[in-house]
RORO-230232 format. One line per 2 residues: number of its first residue (from 1); their letters; for each residue x, y, z of N, C-alpha, C. Coordinates in steps of 0.1 Angstrom, whole numbers, plus 2048, in hexadecimal, padded with zeros to 3 digits. Layout:
BEGIN
NUM	a	X:Y:Z:X:Y:Z:X:Y:Z  ... .
END
This chain:
BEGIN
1	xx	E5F:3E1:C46:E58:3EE:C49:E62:3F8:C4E  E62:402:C4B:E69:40E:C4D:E63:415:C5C .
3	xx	E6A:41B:C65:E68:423:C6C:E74:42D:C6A  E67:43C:C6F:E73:446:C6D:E6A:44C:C71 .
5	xx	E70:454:C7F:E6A:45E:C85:E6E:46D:C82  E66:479:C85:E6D:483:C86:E6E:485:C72 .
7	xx	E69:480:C6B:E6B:480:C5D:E66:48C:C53  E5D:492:C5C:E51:4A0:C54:E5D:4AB:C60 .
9	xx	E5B:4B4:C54:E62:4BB:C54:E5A:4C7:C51  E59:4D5:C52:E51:4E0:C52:E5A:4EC:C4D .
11	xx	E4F:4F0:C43:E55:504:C3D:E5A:50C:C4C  E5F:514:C4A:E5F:520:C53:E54:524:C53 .
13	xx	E52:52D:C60:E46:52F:C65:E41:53B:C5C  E47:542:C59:E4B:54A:C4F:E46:54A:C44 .
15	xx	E4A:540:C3B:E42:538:C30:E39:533:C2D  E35:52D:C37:E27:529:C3C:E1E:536:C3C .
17	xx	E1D:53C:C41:E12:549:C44:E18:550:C33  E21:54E:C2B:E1C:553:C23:E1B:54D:C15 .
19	xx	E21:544:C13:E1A:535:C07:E0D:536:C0C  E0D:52B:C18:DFE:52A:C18:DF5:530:C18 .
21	xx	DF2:53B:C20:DE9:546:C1D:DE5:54B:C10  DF4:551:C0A:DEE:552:BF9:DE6:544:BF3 .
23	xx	DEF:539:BF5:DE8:52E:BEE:DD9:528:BF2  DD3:531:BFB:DC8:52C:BFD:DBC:536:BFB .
25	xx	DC0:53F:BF4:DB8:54B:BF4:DAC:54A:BE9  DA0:54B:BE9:D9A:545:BDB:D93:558:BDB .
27	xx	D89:55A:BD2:D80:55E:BCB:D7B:567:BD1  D7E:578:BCF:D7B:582:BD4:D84:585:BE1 .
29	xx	D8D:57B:BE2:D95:582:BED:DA5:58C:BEB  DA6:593:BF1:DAF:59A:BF1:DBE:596:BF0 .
31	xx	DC4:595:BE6:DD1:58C:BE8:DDB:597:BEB  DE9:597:BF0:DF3:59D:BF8:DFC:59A:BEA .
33	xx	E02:5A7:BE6:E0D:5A3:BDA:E1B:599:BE1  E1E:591:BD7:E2B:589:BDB:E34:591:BE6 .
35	xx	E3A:58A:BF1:E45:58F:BF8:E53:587:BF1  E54:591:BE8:E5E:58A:BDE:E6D:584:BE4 .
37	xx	E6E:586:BEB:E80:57E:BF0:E7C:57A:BFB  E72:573:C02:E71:56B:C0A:E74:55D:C0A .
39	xx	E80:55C:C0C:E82:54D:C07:E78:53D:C0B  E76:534:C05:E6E:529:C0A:E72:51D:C09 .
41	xx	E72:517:C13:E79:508:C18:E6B:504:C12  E6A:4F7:C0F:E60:4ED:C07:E5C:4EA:C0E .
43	xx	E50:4E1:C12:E4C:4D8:C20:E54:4CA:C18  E56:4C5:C25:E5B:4B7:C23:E4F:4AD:C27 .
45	xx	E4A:4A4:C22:E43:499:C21:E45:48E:C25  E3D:485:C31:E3E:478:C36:E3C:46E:C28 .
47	xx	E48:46B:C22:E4C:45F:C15:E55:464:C0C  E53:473:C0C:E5E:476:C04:E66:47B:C07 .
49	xx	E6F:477:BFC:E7E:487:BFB:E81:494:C00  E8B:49C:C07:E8A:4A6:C0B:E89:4AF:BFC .
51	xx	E7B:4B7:BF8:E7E:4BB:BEC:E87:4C5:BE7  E8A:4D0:BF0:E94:4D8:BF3:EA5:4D1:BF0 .
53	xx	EA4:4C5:BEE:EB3:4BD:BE7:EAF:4BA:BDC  EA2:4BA:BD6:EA4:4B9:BC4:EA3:4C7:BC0 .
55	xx	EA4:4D7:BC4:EA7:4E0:BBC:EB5:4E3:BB6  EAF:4E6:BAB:EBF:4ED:BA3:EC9:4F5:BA7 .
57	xx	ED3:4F7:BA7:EE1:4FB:BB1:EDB:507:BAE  EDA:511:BB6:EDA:51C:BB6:ECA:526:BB2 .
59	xx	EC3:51D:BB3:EB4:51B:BB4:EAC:51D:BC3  EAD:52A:BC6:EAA:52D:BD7:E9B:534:BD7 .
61	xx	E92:528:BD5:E82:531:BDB:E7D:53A:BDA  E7B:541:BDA:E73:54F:BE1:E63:54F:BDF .
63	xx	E60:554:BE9:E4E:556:BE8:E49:562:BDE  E54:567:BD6:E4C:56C:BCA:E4F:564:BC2 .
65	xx	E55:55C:BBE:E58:553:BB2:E50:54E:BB3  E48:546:BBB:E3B:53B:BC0:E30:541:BBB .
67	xx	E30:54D:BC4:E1F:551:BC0:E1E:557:BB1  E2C:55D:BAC:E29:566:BA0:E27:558:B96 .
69	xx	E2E:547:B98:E2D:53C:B8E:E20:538:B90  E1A:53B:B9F:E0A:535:B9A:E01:541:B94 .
71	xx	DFF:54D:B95:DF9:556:B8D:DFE:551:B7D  E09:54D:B77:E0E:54F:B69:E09:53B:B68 .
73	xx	E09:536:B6F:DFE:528:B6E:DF2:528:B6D  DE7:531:B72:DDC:530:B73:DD6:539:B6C .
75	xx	DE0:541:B65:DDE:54B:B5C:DDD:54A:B48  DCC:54A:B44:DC6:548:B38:DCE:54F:B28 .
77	xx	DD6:55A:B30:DDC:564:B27:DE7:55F:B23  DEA:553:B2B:DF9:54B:B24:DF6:546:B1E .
79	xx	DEB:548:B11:DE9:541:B04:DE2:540:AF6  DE6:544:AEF:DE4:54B:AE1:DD9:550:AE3 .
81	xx	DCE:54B:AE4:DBE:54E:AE6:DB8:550:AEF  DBE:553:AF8:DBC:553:B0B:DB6:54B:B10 .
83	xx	DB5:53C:B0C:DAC:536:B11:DB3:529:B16  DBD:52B:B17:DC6:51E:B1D:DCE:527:B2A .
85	xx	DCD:51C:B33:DD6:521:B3C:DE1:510:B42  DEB:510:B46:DF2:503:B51:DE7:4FF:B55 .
87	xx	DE0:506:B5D:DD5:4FE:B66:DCB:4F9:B5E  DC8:4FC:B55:DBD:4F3:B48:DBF:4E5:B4D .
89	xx	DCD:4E4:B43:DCE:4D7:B47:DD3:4CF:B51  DD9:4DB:B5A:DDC:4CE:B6C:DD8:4D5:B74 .
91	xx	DC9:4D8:B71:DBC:4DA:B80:DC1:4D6:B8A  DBE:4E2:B95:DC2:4DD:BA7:DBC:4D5:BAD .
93	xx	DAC:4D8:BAA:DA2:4CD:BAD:DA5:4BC:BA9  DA9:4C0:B99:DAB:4B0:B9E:DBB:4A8:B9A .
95	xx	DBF:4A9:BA7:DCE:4A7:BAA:DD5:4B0:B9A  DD3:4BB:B96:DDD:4BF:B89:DDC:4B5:B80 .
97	xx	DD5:4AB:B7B:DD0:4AB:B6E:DC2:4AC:B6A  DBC:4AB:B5E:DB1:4B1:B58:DA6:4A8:B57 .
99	xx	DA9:49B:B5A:D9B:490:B59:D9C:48B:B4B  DA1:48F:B42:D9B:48C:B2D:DAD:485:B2B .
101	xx	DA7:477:B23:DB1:471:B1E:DBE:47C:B1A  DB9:487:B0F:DC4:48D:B0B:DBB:49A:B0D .
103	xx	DC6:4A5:B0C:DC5:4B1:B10:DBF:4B7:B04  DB9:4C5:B0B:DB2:4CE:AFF:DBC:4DB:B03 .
105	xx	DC1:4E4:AF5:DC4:4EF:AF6:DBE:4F7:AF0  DC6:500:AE8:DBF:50C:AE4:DB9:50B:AD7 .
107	xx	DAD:50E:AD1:DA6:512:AC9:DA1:501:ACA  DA3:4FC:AD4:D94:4EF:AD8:DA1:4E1:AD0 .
109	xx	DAB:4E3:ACD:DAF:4DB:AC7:DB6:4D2:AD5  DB7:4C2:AD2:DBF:4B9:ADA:DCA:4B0:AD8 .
111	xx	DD3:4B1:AE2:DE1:4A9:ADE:DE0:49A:ADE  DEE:494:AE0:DEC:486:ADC:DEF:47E:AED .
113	xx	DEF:485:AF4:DF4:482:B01:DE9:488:B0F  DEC:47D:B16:DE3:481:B22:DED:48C:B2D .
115	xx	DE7:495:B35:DEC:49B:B39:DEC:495:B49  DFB:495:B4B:E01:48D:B57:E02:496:B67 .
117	xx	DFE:498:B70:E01:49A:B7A:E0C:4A7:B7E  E0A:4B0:B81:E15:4B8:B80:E1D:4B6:B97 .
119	xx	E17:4B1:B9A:E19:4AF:BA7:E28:4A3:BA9  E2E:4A5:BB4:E3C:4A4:BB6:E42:4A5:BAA .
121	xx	E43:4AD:BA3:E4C:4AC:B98:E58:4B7:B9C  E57:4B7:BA8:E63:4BC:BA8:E75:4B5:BAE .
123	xx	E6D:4A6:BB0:E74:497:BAC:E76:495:BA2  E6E:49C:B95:E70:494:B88:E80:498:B85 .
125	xx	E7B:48E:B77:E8A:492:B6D:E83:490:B62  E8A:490:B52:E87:48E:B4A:E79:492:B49 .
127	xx	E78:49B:B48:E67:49C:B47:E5F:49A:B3F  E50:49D:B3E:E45:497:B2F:E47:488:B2F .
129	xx	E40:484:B28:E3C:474:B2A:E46:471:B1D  E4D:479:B10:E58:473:B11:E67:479:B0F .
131	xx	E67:47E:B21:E70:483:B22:E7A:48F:B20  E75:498:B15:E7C:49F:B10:E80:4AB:B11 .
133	xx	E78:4AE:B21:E7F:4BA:B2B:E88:4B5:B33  E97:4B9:B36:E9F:4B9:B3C:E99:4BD:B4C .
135	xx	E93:4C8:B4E:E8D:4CC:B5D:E82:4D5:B5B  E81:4D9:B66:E6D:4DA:B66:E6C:4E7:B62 .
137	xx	E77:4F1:B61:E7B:501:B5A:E74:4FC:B4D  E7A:4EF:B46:E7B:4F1:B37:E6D:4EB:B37 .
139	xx	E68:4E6:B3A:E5A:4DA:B39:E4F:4E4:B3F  E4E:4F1:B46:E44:4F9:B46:E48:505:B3B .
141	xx	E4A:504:B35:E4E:50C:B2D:E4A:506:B1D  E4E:4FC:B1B:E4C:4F4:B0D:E3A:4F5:B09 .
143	xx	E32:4ED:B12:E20:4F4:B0F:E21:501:B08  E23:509:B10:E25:51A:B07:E25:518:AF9 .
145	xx	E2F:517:AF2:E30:516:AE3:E2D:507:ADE  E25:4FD:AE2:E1D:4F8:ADD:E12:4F7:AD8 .
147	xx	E13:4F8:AC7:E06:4FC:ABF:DF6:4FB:AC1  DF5:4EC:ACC:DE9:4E8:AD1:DEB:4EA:ADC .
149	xx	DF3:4EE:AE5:DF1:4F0:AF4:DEC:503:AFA  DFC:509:AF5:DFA:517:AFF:DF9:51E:AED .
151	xx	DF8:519:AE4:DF8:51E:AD5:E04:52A:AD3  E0F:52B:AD9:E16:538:AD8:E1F:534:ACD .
153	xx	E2A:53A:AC3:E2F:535:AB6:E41:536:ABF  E41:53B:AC5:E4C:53F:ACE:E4D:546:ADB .
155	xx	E57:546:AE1:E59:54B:AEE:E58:558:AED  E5D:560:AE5:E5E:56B:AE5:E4D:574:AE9 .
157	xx	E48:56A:AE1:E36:56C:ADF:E2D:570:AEC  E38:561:AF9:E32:566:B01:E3A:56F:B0B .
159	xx	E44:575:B09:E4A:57E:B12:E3F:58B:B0F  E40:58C:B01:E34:597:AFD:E2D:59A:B03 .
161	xx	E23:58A:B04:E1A:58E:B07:E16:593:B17  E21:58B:B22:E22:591:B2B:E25:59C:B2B .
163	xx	E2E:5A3:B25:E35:5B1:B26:E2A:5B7:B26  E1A:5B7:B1C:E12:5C1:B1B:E09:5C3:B26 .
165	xx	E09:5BD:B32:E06:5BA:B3E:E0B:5C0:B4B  E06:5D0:B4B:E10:5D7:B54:E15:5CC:B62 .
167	xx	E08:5C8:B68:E07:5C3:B77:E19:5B8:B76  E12:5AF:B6B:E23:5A4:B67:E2D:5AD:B69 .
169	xx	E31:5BA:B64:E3C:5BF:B60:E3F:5C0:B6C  E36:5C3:B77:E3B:5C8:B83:E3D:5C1:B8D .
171	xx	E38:5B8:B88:E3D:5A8:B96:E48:5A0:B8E  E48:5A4:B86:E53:599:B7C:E60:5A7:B85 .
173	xx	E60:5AE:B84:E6B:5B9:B87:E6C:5B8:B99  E5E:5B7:B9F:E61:5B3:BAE:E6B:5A6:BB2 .
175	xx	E64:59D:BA7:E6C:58E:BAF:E7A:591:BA6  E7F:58F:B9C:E88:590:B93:E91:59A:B92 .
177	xx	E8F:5A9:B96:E97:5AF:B93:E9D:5B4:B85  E8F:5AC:B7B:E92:5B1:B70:E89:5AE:B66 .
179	xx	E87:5B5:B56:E77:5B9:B53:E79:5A6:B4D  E6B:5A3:B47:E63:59A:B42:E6C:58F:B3A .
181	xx	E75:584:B3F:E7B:57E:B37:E75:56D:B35  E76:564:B2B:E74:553:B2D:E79:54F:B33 .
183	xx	E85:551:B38:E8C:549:B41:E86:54B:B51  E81:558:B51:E7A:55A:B62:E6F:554:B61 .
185	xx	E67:553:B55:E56:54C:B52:E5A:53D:B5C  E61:53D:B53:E62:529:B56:E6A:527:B66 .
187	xx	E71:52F:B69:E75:52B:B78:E68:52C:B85  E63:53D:B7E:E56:53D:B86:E4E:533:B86 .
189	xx	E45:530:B79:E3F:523:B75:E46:516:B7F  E54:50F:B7D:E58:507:B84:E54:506:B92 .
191	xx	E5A:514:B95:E5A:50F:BA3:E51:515:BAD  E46:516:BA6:E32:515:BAD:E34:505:BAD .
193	xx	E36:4FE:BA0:E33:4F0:B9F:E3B:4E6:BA8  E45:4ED:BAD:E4E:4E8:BB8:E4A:4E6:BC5 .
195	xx	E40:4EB:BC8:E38:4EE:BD6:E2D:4E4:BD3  E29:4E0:BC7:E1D:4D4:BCA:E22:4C7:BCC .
197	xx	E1E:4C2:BD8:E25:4B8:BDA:E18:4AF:BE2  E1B:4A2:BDD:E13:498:BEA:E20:48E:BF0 .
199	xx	E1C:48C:BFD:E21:482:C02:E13:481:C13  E1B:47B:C19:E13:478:C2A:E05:46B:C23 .
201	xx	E04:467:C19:DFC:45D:C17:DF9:451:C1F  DF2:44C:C21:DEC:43D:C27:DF9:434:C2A .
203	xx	DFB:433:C1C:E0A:42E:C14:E13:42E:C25  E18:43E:C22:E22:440:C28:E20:43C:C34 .
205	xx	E14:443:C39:E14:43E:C4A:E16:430:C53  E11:429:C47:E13:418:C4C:E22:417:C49 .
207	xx	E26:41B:C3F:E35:416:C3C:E3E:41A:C44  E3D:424:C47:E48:429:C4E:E43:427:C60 .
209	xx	E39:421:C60:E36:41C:C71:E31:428:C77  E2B:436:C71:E22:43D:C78:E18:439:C7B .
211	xx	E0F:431:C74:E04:430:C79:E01:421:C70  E01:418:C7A:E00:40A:C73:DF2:407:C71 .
213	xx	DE9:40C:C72:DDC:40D:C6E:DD5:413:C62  DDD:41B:C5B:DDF:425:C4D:DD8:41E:C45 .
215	xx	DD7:40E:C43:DD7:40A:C38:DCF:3FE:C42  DC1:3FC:C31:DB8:3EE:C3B:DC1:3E4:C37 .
217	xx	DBA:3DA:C36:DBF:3CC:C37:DC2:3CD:C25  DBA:3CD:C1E:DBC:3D1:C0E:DC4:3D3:C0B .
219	xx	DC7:3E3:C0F:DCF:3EA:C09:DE3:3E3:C0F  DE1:3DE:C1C:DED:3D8:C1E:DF2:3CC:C14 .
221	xx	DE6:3C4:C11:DEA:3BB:C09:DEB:3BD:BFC  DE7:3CA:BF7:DEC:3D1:BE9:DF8:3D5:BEC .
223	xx	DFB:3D6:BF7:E0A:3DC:BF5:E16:3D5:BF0  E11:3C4:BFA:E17:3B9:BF5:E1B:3B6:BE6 .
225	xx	E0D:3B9:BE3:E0A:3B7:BD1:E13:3BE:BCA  E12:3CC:BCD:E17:3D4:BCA:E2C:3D5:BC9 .
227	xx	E2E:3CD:BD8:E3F:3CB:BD9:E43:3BE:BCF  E37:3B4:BCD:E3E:3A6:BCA:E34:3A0:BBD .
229	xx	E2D:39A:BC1:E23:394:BAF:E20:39C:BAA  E1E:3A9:BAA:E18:3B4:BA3:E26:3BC:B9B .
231	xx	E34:3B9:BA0:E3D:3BC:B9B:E40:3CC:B9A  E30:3D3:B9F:E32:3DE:B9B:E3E:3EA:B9E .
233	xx	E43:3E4:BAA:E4E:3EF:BB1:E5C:3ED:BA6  E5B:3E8:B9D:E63:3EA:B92:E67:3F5:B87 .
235	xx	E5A:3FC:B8C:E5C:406:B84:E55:415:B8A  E4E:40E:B94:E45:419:B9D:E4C:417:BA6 .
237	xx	E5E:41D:BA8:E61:41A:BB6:E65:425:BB9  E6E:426:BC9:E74:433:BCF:E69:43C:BD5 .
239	xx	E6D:444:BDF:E5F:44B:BE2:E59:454:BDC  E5C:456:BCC:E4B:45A:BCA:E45:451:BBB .
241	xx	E4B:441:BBF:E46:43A:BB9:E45:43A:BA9  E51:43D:BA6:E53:43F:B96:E65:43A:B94 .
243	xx	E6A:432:B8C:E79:432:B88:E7F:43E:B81  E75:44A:B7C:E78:451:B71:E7B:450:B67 .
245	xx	E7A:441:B64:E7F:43F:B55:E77:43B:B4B  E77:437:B43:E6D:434:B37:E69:422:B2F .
247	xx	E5F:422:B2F:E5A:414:B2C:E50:40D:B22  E51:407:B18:E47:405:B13:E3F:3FB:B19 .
249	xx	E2F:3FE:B1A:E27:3ED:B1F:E22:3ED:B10  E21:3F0:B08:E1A:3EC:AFB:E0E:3F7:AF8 .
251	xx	E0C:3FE:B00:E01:407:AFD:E02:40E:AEE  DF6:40C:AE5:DF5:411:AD9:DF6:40A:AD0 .
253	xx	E01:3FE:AD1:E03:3F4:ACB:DFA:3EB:AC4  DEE:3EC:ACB:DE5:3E5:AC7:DDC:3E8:ABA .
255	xx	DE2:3F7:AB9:DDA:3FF:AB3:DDF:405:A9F  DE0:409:A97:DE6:40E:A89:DEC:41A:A90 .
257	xx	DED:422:A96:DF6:42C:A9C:DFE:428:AAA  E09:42B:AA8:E13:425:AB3:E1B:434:ABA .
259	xx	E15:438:AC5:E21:446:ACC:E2C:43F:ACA  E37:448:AC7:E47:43F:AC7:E4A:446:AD8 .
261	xx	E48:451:AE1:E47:453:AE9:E59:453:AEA  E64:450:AF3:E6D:456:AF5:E7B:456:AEB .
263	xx	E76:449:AE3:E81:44A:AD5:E7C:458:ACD  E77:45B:ACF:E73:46B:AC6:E80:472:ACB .
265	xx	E7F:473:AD8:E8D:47C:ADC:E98:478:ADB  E9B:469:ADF:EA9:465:AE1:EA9:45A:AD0 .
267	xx	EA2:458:ACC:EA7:450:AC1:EAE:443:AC4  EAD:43D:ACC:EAE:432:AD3:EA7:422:ACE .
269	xx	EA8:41A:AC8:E9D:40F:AC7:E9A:40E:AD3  EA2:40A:ADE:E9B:405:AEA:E8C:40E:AF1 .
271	xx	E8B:41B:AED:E85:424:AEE:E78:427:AEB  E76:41A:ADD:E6F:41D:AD8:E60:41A:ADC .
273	xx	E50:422:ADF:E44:41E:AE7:E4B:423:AF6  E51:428:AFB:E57:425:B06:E4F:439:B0E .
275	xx	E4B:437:B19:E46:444:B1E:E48:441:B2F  E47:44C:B34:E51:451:B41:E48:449:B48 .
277	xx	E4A:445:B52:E43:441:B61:E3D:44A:B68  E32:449:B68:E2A:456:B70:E2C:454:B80 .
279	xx	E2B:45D:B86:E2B:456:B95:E1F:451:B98  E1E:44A:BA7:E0E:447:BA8:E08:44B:BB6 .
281	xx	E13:458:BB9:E08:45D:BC1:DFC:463:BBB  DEF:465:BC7:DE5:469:BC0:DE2:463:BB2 .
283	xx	DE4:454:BB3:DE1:453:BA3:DD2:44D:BA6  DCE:44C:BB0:DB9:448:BAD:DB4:457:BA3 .
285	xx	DB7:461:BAB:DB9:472:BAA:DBA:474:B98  DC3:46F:B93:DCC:476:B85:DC2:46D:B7B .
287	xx	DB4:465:B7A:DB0:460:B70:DAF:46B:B64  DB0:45D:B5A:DB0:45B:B4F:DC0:455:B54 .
289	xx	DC5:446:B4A:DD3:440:B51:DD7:43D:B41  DE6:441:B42:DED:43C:B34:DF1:44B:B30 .
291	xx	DFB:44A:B26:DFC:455:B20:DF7:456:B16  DEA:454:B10:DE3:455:B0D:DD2:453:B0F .
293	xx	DD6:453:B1F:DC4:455:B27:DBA:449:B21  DC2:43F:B1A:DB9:433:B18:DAD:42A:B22 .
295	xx	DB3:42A:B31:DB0:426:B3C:DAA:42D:B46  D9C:42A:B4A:D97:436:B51:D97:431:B60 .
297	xx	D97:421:B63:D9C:420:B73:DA6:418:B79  DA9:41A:B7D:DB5:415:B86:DB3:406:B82 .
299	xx	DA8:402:B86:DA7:3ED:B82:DA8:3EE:B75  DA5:3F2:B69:DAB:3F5:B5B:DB8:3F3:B5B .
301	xx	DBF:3FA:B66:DD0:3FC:B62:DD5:3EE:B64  DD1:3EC:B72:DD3:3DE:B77:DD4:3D1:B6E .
303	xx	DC9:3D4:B66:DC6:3C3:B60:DCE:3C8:B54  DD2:3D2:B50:DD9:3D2:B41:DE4:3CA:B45 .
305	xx	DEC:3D2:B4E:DF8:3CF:B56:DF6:3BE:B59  DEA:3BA:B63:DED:3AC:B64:DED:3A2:B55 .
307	xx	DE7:3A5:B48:DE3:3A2:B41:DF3:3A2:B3A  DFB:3A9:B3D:E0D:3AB:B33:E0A:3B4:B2B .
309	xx	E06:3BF:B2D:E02:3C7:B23:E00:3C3:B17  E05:3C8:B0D:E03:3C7:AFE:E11:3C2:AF8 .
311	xx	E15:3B7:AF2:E25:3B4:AEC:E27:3B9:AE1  E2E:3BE:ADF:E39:3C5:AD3:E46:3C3:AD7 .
313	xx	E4D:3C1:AC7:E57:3C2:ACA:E65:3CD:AD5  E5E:3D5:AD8:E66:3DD:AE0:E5F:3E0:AF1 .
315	xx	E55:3D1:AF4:E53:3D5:B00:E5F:3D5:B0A  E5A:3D8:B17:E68:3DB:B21:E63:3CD:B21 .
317	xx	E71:3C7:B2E:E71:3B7:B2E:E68:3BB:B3C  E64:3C4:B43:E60:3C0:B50:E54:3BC:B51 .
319	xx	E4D:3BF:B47:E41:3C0:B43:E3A:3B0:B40  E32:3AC:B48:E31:39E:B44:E21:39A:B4E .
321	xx	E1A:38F:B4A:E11:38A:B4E:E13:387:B5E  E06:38E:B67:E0A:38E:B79:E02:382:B7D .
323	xx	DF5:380:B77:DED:371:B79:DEB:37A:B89  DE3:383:B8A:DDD:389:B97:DCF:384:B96 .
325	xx	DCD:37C:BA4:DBF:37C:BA5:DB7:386:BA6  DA8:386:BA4:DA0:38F:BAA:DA2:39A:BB7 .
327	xx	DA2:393:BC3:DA7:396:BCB:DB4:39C:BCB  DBE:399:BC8:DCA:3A3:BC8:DCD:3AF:BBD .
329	xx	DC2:3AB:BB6:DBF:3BC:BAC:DB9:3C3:BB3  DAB:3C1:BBD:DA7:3C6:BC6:DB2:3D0:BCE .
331	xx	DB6:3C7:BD4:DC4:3C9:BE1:DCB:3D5:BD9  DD5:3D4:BCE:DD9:3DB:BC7:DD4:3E8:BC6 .
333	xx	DC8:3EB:BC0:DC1:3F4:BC1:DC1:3FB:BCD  DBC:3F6:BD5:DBB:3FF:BE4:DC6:401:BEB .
335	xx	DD2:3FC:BE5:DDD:3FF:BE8:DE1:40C:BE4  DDE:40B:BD9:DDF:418:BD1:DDC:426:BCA .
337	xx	DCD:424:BD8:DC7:42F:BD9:DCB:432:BE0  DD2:42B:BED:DD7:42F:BF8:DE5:438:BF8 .
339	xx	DE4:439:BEC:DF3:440:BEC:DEF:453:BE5  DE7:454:BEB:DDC:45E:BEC:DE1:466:BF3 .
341	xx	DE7:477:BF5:DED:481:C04:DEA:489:C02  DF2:48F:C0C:DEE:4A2:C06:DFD:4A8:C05 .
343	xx	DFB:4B9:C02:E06:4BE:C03:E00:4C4:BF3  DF7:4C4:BEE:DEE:4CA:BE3:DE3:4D2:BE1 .
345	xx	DDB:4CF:BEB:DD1:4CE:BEE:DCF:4DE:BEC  DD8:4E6:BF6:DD8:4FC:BF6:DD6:4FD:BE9 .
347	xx	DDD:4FA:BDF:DDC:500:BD1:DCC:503:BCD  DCB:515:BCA:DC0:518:BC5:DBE:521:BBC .
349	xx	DB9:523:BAF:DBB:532:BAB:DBD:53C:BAD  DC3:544:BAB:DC2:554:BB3:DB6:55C:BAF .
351	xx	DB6:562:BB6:DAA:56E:BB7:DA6:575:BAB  DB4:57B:BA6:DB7:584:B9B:DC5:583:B96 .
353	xx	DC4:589:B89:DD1:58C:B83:DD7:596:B81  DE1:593:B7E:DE7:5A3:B7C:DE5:5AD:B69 .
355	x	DE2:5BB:B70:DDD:5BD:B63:DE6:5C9:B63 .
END
């Protein structure tokens, strides 16, 4: 067991009074335009990483970059038909995904993939389930000109269409210093999504010796499950419970259509069926499970998993029959709800947009 005291760490006071306040503002209230060069330290979280050490060299905050990424997230006009927005599909309410096996975009059509959690992703790497954003600039940005997602044919499409949007022109020119470009879309976009973060979970407080009470008697012995027969910290490891890397359990296999999932990018045999590790915080939260939303609860996931998933020739070797009792699928589970926090929770639509 880990003890570490003194480990939460806090925004400036500064930042505080003005993240949060915008971030909590809902419906008919008066919102305050961005204080654009206000710089913002992240909150640091009891389990995790200081997040402020995974930004990009030269990647320095500001509280107009935040608030102008969540207005250009929650905003319908980012997409061919106005009827898609970011938030469609990774709702605040429920932890930033959408509840439906696979997503719906614009003109009612849906993709082949469930839509994953946009929370700590600013830990990720390799982004999308298979991988094919380098960092979260390029991976909020790619939806856009996807034909079934933000329907746009190109980027230019949507600089447009921002440009025709006096209010954008003039916050894009407050935070930036300069008129309506893609490269600012996606940094803004990014780093709103940088600020959703969970940690301080059940999880954490027992492990790290805050509060040895955090967790009943269950959830302690799922945790066991969880380090040793359940094998799971194999691939759900590190604090936010993901290796980042890519794995086949067999999913699909079973089926006349097979995702090839990360050999699409790298062309790899070993690659092939293979899709990212989701984290598992808030994973009671993110139902619909798989990248393809096959699984709707947690004990689903479990017995696939104890079960050795599905064999094809390209399963990963980790992947194998756990022979978990009843009881320790139980345990498991409430382990795993327990890995439940906050540090999300502020995110809410804005009031209005800019017109």
């Amino acid at each position: 067991m880990r003890i570490v005291l003194g480990s939460i760490l806090t925004i400036s006071t500064w930042a505080i009074i003005q993240f949060v306040g915008a971030s909590y503002a809902t419906a008919g209230t008066q919102e305050k335009p961005p204080s654009t060069r206000t710089p913002v330290v992240l909150k640091s979280l009891l389990g995790l990483e200081n997040p402020n050490d995974r930004l990009l060299a030269g990647n320095v905050l500001t509280e107009g970059q935040i608030q102008l990424g969540r207005l250009l997230f929650f905003d319908k006009r980012l997409s061919i038909d106005r009827s898609i927005a970011c938030a469609s599909c990774h709702i605040a309410t429920t932890a930033f995904t959408d509840s439906r096996p696979v997503s719906r975009g614009v003109r009612g059509l849906t993709g082949d993939r469930n839509a994953p959690t946009v929370i700590n992703r600013v830990f990720g790497k390799q982004l999308f389930w298979d991988g094919r954003a380098a960092t979260l600039e390029e991976q909020s940005l790619g939806p856009l000109v996807n034909s079934v997602e933000h329907g746009f044919l190109v980027y230019d499409d949507v600089v447009k269409t921002l440009r025709s949007i006096r209010g954008y022109r003039k916050l894009f020119m407050e935070v930036f210093s300069e008129n309506i470009t893609i490269e600012n879309v996606g940094i803004a976009l990014a780093n709103f999504q940088r600020t959703i973060l969970s940690g301080n979970s059940p999880v954490d407080r027992f492990d790290y010796g805050v509060d040895l009470n955090a967790l009943t008697q269950s959830a302690q012995r799922g945790f066991r499950v969880f380090q040793g027969k359940g094998r799971c910290i194999r691939c759900h490891a590190g604090p936010n419970y993901t290796d980042e890397q890519f794995h086949n359990l067999g999913i699909g296999w079973e089926s006349s259509h097979v995702d090839l999932g990360r050999y699409a990018i790298t062309h790899q045999p070993e690659d092939i069926g293979a899709f990212k590790t989701p984290t598992l915080r808030e994973i009671s939260r993110t139902a619909p499970y798989m990248h393809d939303g096959r699984f709707n609860t947690l004990r689903e996931v479990i017995n696939f998993y104890n079960h050795g998933g599905v064999k094809n020739p390209f399963q990963d070797n980790t992947i194998g029959s756990l022979f978990l009792s009843d009881e320790e699928r139980e345990d498991l589970e409430a382990f795993l709800t327990a890995l439940n926090g906050e540090g999300w929770q502020h995110v809410l639509p804005p009031a209005s947009f800019p017109k």
